[in-house]
Each structure stands twice: as structure tokens, then as C-alpha cells.
C-alpha positions as CSV (number, residue, x, y, z in Angstrom):
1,X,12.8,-247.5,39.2
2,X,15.5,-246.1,41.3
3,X,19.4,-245.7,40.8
4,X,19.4,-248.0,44.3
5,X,17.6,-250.8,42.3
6,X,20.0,-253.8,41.6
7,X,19.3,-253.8,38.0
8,X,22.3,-254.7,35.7
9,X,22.9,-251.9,33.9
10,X,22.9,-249.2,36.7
11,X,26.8,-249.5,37.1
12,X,27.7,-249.5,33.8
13,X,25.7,-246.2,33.7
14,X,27.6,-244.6,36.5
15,X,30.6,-245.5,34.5
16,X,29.9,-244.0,31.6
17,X,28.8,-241.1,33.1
18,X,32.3,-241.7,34.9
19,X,34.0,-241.6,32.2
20,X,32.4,-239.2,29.8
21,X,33.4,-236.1,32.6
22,X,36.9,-237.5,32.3
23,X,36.8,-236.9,28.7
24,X,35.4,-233.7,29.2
25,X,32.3,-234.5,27.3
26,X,29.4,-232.4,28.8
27,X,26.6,-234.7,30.6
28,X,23.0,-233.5,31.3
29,X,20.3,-235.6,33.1
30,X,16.7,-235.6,33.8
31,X,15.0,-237.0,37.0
32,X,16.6,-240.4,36.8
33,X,19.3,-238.8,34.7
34,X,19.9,-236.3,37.4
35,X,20.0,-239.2,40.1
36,X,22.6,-241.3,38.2
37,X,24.4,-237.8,37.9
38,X,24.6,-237.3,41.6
39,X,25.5,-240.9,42.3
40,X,28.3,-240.7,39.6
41,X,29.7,-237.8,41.3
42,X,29.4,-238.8,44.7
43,X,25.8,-237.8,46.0
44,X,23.1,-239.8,47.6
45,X,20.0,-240.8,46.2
46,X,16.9,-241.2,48.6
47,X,13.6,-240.6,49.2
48,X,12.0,-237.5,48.9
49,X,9.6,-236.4,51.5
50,X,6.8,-236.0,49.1
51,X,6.2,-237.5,45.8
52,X,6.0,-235.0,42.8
53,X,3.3,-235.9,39.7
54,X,2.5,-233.4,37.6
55,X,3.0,-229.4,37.4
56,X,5.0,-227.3,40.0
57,X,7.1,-224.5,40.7
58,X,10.9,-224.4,40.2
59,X,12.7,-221.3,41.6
60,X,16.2,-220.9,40.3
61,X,18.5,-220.4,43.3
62,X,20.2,-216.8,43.8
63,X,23.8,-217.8,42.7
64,X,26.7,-216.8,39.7
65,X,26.3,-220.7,38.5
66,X,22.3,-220.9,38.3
67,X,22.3,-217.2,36.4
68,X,25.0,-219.0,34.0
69,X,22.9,-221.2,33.2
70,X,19.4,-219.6,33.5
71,X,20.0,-216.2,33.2
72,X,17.7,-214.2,35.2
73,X,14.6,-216.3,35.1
74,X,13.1,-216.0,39.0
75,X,11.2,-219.3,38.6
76,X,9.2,-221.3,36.0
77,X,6.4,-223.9,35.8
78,X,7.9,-227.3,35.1
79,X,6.9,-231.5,34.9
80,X,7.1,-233.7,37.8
81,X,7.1,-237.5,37.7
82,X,9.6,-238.5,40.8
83,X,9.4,-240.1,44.3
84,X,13.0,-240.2,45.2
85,X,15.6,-237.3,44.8
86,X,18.9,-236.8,45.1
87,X,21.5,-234.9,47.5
88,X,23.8,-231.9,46.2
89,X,27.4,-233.6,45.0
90,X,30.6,-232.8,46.6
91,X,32.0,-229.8,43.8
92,X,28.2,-228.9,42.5
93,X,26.2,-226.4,42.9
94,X,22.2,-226.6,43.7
95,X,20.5,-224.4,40.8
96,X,17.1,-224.8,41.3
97,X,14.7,-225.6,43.4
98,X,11.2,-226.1,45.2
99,X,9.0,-226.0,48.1
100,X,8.6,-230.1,47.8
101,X,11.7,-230.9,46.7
102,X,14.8,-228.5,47.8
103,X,17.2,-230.4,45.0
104,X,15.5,-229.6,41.3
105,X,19.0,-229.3,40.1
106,X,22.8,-228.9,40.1
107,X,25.6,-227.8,38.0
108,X,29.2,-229.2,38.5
109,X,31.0,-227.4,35.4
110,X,29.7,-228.5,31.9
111,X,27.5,-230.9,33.8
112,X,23.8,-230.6,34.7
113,X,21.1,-232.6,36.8
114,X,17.4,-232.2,37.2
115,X,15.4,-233.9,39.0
116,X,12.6,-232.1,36.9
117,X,11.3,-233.2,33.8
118,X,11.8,-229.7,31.1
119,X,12.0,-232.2,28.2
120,X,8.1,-232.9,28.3
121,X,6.5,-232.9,25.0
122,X,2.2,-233.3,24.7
123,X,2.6,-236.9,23.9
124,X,5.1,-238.2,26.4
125,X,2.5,-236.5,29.2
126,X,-0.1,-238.0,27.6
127,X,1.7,-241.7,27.5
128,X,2.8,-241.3,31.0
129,X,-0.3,-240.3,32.3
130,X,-2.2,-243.5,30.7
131,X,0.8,-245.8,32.2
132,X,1.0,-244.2,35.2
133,X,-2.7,-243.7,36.9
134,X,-2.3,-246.7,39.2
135,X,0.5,-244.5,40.7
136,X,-1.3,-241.5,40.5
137,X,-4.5,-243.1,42.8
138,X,-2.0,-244.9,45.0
139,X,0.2,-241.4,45.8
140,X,-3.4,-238.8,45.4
141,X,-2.7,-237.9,48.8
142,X,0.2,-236.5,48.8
143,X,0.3,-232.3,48.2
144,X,2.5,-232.7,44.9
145,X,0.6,-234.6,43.2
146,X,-1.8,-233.4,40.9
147,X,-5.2,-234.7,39.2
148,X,-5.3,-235.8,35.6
149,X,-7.1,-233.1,34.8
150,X,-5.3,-230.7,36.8
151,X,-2.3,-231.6,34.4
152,X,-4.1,-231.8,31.3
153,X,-5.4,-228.2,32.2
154,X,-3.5,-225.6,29.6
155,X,-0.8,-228.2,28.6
156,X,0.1,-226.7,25.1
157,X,0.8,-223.5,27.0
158,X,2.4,-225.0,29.8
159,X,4.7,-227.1,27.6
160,X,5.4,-223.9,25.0
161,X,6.8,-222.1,28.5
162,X,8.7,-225.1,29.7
163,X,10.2,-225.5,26.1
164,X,11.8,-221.7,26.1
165,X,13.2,-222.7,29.6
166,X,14.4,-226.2,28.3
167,X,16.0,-224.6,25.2
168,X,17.3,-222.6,27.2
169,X,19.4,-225.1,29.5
170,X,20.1,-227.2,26.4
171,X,21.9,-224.0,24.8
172,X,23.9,-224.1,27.8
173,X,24.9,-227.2,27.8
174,X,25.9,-227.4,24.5
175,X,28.2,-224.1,24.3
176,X,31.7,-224.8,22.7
177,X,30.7,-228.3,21.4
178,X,32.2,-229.0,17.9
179,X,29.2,-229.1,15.5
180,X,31.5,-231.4,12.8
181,X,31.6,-231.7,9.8
């Protein structure tokens, strides 16, 4: 699926997403989520020169806005499930990124794309590897994508690392929100 697809709910999306930075209400997005982000705000969403399944590398970019919202983490091990990507927005900055994909993620203010997936718990790589192996066989050639195996390999420890990194972005993002009542 793609933000490009003419599928009926993509521009209410952007419009909510619209409209939710007007209000000042924080947004965060992951891969797709991240893509509909960019769009909203004015990016492009393409192709990326090499499809991304399974475990990679993200380095968090040398700059005030990625340490605000990363502190001083170099680089961590994160989830990859993408074929397109999306360009930087007019206003954001890029945060993080990676030898296969140079746009992992941007800030503009209270607002946060990925195009990396930090939300990955054991079963959703489990249920998207059993959904997804046609995809998998069909994109084995290219150097970011990874064996079943391969991604299996360590996952409660991989996914215990990502988590501290998701947390966090997630603590971030939710500074100065009202908790209610």
C-alpha cells in the first residue's frame, strides 16, 4: 500500500493529520504513518532504492533536534517492512537515518515521522512474517532484506532494545500533554 494509492480514505488522512497540527495536537507516524506525515506537510513520497524487510541499522543524525528527541543514542537496531520512502518536509528536520534508506525520520516541532517500524512487538513480527513471505521471496535479492530466520534470530532481545528506544521517542512525543482527569 502506498500514500500514492487512490484508495478513499488517504485524503481524509492527510486532513486529519492537517488538522490535528493546527490544533497543536502532537502527531507521530510509523512507516506508512511517517509517509502520510510527509505528504501532509508537503514532502514526496516515492520509491526507495532498496526495499527494507527485516533488521537494520538506524543512526540518529548529528543535530540539536535528533538529540531532543533521542538524546545521545549514536544508532540502534530497528524493524523494516517498507518499499517506498519519503522526502524531508519543507520546516522538518531529518533525525535518523541509514545506509539503505537516508530518510528513517523527521521531526517538525511536536511532530514525528519514521519510516522505521520501533513499535514491533514478538507477535506483530511473527504475523507479518506469515502474511508477508510471498514478498519476502519476490524482494530476496535485494541487500535489505533479510531471511526469516535471519529475523527470527535473537528477536526477544532485539525487540527489548528497540522498545527502550521506542519508549523513548514516545516520551518525547508525549511531553506537556494533559493526562485528564
Amino acid at each position: 500500500m502506498s500514500v500514492n494509492d487512490d484508495l478513499p480514505w488517504i485524503a481524509p488522512a492527510l486532513e486529519l493529520i492537517r488538522d490535528c497540527v493546527r490544533r497543536d495536537v502532537p502527531v507521530l507516524g510509523h512507516c506508512l504513518g511517517g509517509q502520510l506525515l510527509s505528504k501532509a506537510f508537503g514532502g514526496v513520497v516515492g520509491p526507495n532504492a532498496v526495499k527494507e524487510i527485516g533488521w537494520g541499522e538506524v543512526r540518529v543524525c548529528d543535530n540539536e533536534v535528533a538529540r531532543s528527541w533521542l538524546g545521545e543514542l549514536p544508532a540502534f537496531e530497528s524493524f523494516h517492512w517498507h518499499g517506498e520512502t519519503f522526502t524531508i518536509p519543507p520546516g522538518a528536520t531529518r533525525v535518523m537515518e541509514n545506509a539503505h534508506c537516508a530518510n528513517q525520520g523527521f521531526a517538525l516541532g511536536r511532530h514525528f515521522g519514521m519510516q522505521c517500524h520501533i513499535e514491533m512487538t514478538e507477535e506483530l513480527v511473527k504475523t507479518w512474517l506469515d502474511t508477508g513471505g510471498d514478498e519476502m521471496r519476490e524482494s530476496a535479492a535485494s541487500p535489505g532484506v533479510q531471511s526469516r530466520e535471519e529475523i527470527e534470530r535473537n528477536l526477544r532481545e532485539r525487540l527489548k532494545a528497540l522498545n527502550e528506544v521506542a519508549n523513548r521517542i514516545y516520551d518525547r512525543w508525549t511531553e506537556g500533554l494533559s493526562r485528564g482527569s
